[in-house]
C-alpha positions in Angstrom: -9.0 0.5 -13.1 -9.3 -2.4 -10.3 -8.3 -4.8 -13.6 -4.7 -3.2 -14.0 -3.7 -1.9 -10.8 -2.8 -4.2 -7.6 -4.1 -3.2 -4.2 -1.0 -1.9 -3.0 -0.8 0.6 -6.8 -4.3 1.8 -6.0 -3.8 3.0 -1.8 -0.5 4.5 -3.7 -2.7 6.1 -6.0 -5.6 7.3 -3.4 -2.6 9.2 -1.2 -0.8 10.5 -4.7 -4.1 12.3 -5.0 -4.3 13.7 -1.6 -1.0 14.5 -1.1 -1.4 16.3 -4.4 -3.9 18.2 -3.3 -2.2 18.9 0.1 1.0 20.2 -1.6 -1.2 22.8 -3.6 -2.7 23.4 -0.2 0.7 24.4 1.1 1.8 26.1 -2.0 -1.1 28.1 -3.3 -3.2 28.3 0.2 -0.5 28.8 2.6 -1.8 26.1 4.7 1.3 25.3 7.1 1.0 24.1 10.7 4.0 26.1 12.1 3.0 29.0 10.0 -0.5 29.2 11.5 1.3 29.3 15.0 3.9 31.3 14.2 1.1 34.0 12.5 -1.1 33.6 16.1 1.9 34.8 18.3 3.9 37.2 16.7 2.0 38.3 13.9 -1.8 39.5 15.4 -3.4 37.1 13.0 -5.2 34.0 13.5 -6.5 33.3 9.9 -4.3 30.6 9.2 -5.2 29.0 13.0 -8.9 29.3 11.8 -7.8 27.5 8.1 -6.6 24.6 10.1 -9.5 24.8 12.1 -12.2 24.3 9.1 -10.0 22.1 7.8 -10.4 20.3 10.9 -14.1 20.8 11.0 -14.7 19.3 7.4 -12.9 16.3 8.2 -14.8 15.3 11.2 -18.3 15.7 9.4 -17.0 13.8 6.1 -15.4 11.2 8.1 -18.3 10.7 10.2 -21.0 10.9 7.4 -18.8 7.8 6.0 -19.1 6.0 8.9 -23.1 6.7 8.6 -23.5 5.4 5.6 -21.0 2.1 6.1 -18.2 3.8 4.7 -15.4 3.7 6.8 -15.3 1.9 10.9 -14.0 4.3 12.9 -12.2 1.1 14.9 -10.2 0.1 12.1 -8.5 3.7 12.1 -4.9 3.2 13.7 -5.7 6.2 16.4 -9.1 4.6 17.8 -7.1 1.1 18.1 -4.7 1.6 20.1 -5.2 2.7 24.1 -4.6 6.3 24.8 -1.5 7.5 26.3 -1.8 10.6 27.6 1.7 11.3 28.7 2.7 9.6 25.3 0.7 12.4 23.7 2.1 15.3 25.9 5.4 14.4 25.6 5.8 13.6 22.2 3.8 16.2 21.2 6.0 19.2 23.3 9.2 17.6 21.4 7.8 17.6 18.3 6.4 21.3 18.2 10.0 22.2 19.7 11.5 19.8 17.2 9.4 21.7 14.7 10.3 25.5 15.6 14.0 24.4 15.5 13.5 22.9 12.1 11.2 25.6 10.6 8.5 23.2 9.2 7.0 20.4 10.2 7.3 17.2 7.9 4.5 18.1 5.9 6.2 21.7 5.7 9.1 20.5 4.4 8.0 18.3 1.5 6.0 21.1 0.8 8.7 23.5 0.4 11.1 20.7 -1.0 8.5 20.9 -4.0 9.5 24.7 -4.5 13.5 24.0 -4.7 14.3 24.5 -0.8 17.3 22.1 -1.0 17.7 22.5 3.1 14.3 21.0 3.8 15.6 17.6 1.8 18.2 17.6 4.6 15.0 18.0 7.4 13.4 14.8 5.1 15.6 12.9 5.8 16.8 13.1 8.9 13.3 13.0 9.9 12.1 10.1 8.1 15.7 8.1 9.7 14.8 9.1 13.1 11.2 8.3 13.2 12.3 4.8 12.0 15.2 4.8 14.9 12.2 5.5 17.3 9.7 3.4 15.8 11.7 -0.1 15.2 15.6 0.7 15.7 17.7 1.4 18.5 15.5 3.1 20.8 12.0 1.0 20.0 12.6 -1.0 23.2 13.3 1.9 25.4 10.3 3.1 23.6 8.1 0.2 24.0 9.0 -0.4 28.3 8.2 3.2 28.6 5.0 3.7 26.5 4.0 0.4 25.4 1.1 0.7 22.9 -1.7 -2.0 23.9 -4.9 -2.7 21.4 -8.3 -1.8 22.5 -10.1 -5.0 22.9 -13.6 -6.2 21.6 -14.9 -5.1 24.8 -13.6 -1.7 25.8 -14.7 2.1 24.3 -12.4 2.8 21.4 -10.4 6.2 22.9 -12.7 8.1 20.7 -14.3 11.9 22.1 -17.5 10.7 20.5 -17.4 7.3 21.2 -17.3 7.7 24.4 -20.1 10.6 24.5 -22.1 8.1 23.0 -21.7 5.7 25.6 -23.1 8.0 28.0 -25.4 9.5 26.2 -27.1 6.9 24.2 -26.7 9.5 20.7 -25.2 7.6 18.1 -21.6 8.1 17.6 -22.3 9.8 13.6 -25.0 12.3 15.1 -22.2 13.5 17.6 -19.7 13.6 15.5 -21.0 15.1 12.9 -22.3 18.1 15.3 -19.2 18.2 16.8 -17.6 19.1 13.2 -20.1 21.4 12.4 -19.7 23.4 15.4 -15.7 23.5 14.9 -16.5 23.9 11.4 -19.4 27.5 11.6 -16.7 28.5 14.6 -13.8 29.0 12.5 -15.5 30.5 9.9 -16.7 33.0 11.9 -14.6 35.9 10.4 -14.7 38.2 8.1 -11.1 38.6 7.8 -11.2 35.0 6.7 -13.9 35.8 4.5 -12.2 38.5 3.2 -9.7 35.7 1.0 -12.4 33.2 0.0 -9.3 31.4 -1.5 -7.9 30.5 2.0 -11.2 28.9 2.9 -11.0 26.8 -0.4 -7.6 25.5 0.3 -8.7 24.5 3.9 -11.9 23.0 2.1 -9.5 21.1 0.3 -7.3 20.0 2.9 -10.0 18.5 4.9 -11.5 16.7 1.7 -7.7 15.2 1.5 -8.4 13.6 5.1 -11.6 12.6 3.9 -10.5 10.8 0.7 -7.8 9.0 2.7 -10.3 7.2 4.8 -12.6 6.5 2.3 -10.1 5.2 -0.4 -8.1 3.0 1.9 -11.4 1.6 3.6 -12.6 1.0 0.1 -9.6 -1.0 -0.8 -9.6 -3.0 2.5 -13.0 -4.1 2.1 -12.8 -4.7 -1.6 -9.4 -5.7 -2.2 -7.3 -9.0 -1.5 -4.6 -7.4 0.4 -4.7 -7.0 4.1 -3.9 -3.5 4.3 -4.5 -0.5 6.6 -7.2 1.9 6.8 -5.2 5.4 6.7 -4.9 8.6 6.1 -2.5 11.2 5.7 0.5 11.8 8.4 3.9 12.9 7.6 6.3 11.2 10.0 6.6 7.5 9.7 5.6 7.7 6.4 8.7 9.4 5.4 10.6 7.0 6.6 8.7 4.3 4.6 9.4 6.0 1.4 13.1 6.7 1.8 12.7 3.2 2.5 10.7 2.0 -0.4 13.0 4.1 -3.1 15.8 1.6 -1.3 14.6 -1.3 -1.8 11.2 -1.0 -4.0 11.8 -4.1 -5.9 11.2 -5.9 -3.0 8.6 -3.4 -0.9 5.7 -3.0 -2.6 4.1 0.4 -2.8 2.0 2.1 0.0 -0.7 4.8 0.8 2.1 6.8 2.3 5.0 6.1 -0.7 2.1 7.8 -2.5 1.0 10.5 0.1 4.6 11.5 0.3 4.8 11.9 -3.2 1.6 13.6 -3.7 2.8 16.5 -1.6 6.2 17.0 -3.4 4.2 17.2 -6.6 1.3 19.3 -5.6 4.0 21.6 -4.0 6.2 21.7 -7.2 3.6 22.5 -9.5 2.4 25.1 -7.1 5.2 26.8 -6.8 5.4 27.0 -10.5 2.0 28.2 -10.9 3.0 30.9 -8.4 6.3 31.9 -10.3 8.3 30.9 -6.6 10.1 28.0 -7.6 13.8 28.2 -6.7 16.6 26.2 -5.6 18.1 27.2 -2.5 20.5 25.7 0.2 22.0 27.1 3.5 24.7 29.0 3.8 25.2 29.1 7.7 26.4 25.8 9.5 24.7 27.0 12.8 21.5 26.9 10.7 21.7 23.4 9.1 22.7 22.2 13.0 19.6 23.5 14.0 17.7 22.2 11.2 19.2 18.8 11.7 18.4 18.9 15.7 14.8 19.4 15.0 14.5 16.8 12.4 15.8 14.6 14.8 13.2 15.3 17.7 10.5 15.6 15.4 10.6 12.2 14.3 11.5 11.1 18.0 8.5 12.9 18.9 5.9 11.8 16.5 6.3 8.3 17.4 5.9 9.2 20.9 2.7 11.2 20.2 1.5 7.9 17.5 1.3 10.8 14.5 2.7 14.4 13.6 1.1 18.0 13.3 -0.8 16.5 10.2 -1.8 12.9 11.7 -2.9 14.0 15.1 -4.0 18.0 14.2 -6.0 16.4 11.0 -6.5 12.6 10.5 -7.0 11.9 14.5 -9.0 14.5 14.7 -10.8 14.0 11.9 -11.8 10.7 13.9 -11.8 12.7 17.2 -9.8 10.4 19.1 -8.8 11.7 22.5 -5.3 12.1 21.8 -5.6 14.4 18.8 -6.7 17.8 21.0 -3.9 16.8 23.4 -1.3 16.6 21.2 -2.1 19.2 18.9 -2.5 21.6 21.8 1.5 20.4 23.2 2.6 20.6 19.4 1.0 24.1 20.1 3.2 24.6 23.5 6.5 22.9 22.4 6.2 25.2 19.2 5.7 28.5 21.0 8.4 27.3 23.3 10.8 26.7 20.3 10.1 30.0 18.6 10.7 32.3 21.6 14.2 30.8 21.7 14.8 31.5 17.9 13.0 35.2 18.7 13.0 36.8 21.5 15.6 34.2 23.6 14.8 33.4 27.1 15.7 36.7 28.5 12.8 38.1 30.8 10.6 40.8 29.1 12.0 44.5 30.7 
């Protein structure tokens, strides 16, 4: 296959499959961040919590048994690069779960339900995918960069990693802590037996987490192997919007990407989920205080993953699957900024009688 596709066609092709397989996710699992939340607060259940959390689990112990056997370097993952910003993280992690509550998906969310004919969630794409651009390298990237300026770890510090830096002290190589660190997330979650009550909602998790997994190890394959100095990734859903409203602009000149493919994958995956489920239909909004909302939390959800350097999906899953000390920090704010953002659009502010 190497013979007839370019380097850039095969990362495309790598995140067409995992987006695929994350759209069926969302489709035929119900695997949705804000759902999951949503389903913990107000609805008594936290089987959709514990998906995310063995979807979670799966990914650390794949991502770590590739870096045991020379698979994948950790370091060459965007999350472990860069120096931790805690107050990065908080912040941009309360806007975006309030962004997200506003909105009623995440970006991952939408494209999901995009796939099934939700014509309002192409509205929350875009928007999104504009503003994370506006944050990342428009208007407000300077008052971006002299607040939170993102500096590379050097050669010579810890990468901002939970088991690099057990490792450090403890002298336990980084894959043997990471790897029990997933496994204890991983038996924890499935601890259940309402969970194990709908094996099918533990198969979709499975899946998810081997879509995090297959990121890492196809782009890592193609950096090493390839010609093209490209990035080691895996899925996220905020700048990488952006980059494919961007590349359907202008893609004779922009050549394709991991997340042009990602993106892609999910819309697909979705689609032909929704058609397998007999849920496929168009619908729009009908109430112009709705779309306004909509809009809003598009907006801060793309201001808000730049912030936090990923979304529900790149901190909550591809960070994590890496456990880099942002990821638990920011998903737990998405967490806060969510629960904030649905107790406005449920119960409202007033005190409890």
């Amino acid at each position: 296959m190497r013979e007839f596709l370019s380097d850039y066609q095969m990362v495309a092709l790598i995140g067409l499959v995992g987006g695929v397989m994350l759209g069926l996710a969302a489709r035929l699992g119900r695997f949705c961040t804000l759902g999951a939340i949503e389903d913990a607060l107000y609805g008594g259940s936290t089987l959709r919590m514990r998906m995310w959390g063995v979807a979670i689990g799966l990914g650390i112990v794949g991502s770590f048994t590739l870096m045991a056997a020379g698979l994948f370097q950790s370091e060459a993952s965007y999350y472990l690069s860069i120096r931790w910003m805690p107050v990065a993280s908080i912040l941009g992690g309360l806007i975006f779960g309030y962004g997200m509550a506003l909105s009623g998906n995440c970006g991952y969310g939408a494209v999901a339900r995009l796939g099934g004919g939700d014509l309002r969630s192409f509205v929350i794409v875009l928007v999104m995918g504009v503003s994370t651009y506006v944050a990342l390298s428009g208007p407000l990237a300077p008052l971006r960069n002299a607040l939170f300026e993102q500096v590379d770890v050097t050669s010579a510090e810890i990468p901002p990693g939970i088991a690099h830096h057990l490792s450090a002290v403890t002298g336990v190589p980084l894959t043997v802590i990471g790897i029990a660190i997933g496994a204890v997330i991983l038996a924890g979650s499935l601890l259940s037996k309402d969970l194990w009550a709908k094996p099918s909602q533990i198969f979709w998790a499975l899946v998810v987490g081997v879509a995090i997994i297959t990121g890492w190890a196809g782009t890592a394959w193609i950096a090493e192997s390839g010609f093209e100095p490209l990035p080691v990734v895996s899925h996220s859903f905020a700048a990488p919007m952006g980059e494919s409203i961007l590349w359907f602009m202008t893609g004779s000149v922009r050549p394709l990407s991991f997340a042009v493919g990602s993106v892609a994958g999910i819309w697909v995956g979705a689609f032909v989920g929704s058609m397998i489920k007999g849920h496929f239909r168009w619908e729009a909004c009908e109430d112009p205080r709705e779309l306004k909302r909509q809009i809003f939390g598009a907006g801060l959800m793309g201001i808000g993953a730049v912030l936090a350097l990923g979304c529900s999906v790149g901190q909550g899953l591809s960070a994590f699957s890496v456990l880099a000390l942002s990821a638990p920090v920011t998903f737990a704010a998405i967490f806060a900024g969510a629960a904030l953002g649905l107790r406005q659009l449920i119960v409202g502010f007033q005190p409890a009688e």
